[in-house]
C-alpha positions as CSV (number, residue, x, y, z in Angstrom):
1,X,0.1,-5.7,11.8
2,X,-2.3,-3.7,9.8
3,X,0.1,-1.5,8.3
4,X,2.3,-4.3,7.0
5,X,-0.7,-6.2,5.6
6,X,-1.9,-3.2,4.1
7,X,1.5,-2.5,2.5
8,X,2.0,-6.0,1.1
9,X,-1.5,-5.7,-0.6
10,X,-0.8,-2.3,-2.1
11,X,2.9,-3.5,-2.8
12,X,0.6,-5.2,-5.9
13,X,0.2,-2.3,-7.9
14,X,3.1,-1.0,-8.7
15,X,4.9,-2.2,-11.5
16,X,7.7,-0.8,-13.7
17,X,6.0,1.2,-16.0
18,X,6.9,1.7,-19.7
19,X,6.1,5.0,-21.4
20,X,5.0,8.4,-19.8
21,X,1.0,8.2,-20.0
22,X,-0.8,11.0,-17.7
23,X,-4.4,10.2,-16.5
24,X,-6.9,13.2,-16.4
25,X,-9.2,11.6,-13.7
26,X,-10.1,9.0,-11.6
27,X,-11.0,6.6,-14.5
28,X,-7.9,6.9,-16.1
29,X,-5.6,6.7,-13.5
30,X,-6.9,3.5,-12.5
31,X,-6.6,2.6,-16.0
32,X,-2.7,3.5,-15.6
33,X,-2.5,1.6,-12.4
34,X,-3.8,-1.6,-13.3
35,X,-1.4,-4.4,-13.3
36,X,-1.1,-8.3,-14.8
37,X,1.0,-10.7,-12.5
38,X,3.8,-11.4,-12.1
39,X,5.2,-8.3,-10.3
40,X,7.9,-6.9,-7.9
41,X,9.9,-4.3,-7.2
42,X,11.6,-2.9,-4.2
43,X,10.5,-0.6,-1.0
44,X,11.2,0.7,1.9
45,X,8.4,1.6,4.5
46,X,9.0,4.2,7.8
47,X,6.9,3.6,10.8
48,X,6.2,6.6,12.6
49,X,4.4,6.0,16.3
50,X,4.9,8.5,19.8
51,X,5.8,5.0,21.3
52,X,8.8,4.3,19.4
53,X,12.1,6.6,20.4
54,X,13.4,6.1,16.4
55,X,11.2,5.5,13.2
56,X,11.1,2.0,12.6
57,X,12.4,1.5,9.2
58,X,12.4,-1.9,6.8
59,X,13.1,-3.0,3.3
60,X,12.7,-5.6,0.9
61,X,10.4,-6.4,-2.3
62,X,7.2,-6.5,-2.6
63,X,5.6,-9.2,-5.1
64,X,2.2,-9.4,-7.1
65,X,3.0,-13.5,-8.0
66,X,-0.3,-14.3,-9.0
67,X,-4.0,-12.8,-9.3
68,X,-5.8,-13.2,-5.5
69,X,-1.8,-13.6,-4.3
70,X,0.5,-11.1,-2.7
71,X,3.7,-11.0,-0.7
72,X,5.8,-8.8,1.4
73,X,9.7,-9.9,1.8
74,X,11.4,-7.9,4.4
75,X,15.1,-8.4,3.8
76,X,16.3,-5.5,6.3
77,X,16.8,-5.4,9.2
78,X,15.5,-8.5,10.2
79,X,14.0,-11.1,7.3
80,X,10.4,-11.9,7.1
81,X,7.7,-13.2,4.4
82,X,3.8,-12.5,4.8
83,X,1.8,-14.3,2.1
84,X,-1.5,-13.2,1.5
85,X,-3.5,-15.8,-0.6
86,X,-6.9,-15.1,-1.1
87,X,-8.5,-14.4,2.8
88,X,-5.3,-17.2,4.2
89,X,-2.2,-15.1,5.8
90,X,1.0,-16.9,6.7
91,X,4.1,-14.9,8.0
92,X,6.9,-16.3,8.8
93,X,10.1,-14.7,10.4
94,X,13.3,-15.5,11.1
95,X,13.2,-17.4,15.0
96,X,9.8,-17.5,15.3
97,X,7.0,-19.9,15.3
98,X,4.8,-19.8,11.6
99,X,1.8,-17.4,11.8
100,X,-1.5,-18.6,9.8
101,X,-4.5,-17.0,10.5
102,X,-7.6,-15.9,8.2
103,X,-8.3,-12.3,6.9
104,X,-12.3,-13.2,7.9
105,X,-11.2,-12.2,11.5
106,X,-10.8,-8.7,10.2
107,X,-14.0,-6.9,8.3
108,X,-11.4,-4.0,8.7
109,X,-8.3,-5.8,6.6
110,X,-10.8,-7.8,4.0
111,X,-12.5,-4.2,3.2
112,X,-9.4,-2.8,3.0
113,X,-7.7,-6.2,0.4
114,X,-10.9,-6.0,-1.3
115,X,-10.3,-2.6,-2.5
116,X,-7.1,-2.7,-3.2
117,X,-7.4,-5.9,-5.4
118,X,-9.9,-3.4,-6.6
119,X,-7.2,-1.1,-7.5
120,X,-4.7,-3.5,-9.2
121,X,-7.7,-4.7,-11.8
122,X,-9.1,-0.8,-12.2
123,X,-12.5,-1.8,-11.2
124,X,-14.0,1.8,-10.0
125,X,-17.1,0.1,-8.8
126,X,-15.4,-2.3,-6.5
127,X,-13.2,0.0,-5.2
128,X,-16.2,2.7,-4.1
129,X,-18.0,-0.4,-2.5
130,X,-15.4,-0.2,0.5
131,X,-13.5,3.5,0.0
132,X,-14.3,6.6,-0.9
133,X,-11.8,7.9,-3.6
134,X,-10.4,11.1,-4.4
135,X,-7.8,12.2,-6.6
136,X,-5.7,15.1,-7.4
137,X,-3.6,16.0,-9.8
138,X,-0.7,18.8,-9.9
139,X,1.9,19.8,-12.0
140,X,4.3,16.3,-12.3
141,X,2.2,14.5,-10.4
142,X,-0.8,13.2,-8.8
143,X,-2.7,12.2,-5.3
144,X,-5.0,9.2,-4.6
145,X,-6.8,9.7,-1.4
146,X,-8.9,6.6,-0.1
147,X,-11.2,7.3,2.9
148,X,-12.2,4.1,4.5
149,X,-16.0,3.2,4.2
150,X,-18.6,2.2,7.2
151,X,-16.0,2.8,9.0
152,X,-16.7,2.0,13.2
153,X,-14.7,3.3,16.5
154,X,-13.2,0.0,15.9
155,X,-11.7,0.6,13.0
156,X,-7.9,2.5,13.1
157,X,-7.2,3.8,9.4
158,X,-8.0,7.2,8.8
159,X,-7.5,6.8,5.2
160,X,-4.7,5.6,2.4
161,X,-2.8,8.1,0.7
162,X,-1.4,7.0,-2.9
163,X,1.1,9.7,-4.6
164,X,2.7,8.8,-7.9
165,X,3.9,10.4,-11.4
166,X,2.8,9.4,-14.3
167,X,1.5,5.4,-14.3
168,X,3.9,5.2,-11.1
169,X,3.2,5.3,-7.5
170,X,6.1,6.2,-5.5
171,X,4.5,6.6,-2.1
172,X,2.1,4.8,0.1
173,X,1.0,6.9,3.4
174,X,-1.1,4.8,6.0
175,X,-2.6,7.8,8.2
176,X,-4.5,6.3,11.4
177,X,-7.4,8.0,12.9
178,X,-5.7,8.7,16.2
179,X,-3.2,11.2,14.6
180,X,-0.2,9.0,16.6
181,X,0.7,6.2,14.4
182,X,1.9,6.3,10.5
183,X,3.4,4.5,8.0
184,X,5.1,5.7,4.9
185,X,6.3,3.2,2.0
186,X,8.2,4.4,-0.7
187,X,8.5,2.4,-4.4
188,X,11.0,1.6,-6.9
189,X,12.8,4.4,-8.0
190,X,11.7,6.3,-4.4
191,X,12.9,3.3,-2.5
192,X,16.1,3.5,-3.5
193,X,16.6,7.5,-3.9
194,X,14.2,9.5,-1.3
195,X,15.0,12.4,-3.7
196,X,13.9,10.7,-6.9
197,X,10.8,12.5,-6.4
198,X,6.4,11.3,-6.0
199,X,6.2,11.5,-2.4
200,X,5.6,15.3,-1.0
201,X,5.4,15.5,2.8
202,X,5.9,13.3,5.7
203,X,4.0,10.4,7.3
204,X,1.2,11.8,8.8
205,X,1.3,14.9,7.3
206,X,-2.5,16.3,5.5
């Protein structure tokens, strides 16, 4: 559950970009990755976890409708919606009951929608309220690491790993403390071509 809430909210920042602008730190790329609604684009996210025999993998588009609004459509291989509208959740899948439930349940998932709303309006100072950024850049590309906050035994993410090129991210990793359990989405262009480049690594790897 917390990976696929997690990917639907950062599903909001990418966009398809126009131009080639580089960012020279933090500032800036947030800048670059700052987004206006309406957005959506396409991905495909591999769970990795020592209690599955195969990786779990599903696609479909993620959509940035409206400010406070996100959505994750899973078209493949079963079909699924999870709305996120403000703190309200609904999911709803394909011969199953409607899910609702509120995001107050979770200080863990509101910390971690709070900062990535953070992210998709480039607001630095909200964003260090709940994570502790840091970002690298390399030759053609760059690396967003975000270290959970007051972070308890309760809570399971080890951090968020954003990797991009240019004013694109192309991969999301979702690294969980136990070392067991990871998630890897990849965006647009990487969706569609895992050799199109932004992502270096596997799930789970530092």
């Amino acid at each position: 559950m917390i990976s696929g809430l997690v990917e639907a909210c950062l599903g909001g920042l990418v966009a398809l970009a126009a131009g080639a602008a580089e960012a020279t730190d933090l500032d800036s790329l947030l800048e670059l990755l700052a987004r206006e609604p309406p957005q959506a684009i396409p991905f495909v996210e591999i769970h990795h976890s020592p209690l599955l025999e195969h990786d779990l993998v599903v696609s479909g588009i993620l959509e940035y409708p409206a400010k406070g609004r996100l959505s994750r459509v899973v078209e493949e291989p079963y079909r699924e919606r999870t709305d996120i509208d403000g703190s309200d959740v609904r999911i709803q899948r394909e011969g199953r009951p409607e899910r609702r439930f509120s995001l107050r349940r979770s200080a863990e998932l509101g910390g971690l929608l709070s900062a990535f709303t953070a992210l998709l309006g480039g607001d630095r100072a909200t964003l260090e309220a709940s994570f502790e950024p840091t970002v690298v850049f390399r030759p053609g590309g760059w690396q967003l690491d975000l270290v959970p906050k007051h972070g308890g035994r309760q809570d399971r993410v080890d951090r968020i790993r954003v990797q991009g090129i240019g004013n694109e991210p192309y991969c999301i990793d979702v690294l969980m403390r136990d070392g067991g359990a990871a998630s890897r989405i990849r965006l647009g262009a990487a969706a569609q071509d895992p050799q199109a480049g932004g992502c270096n690594g596997a799930a789970g790897e530092e």
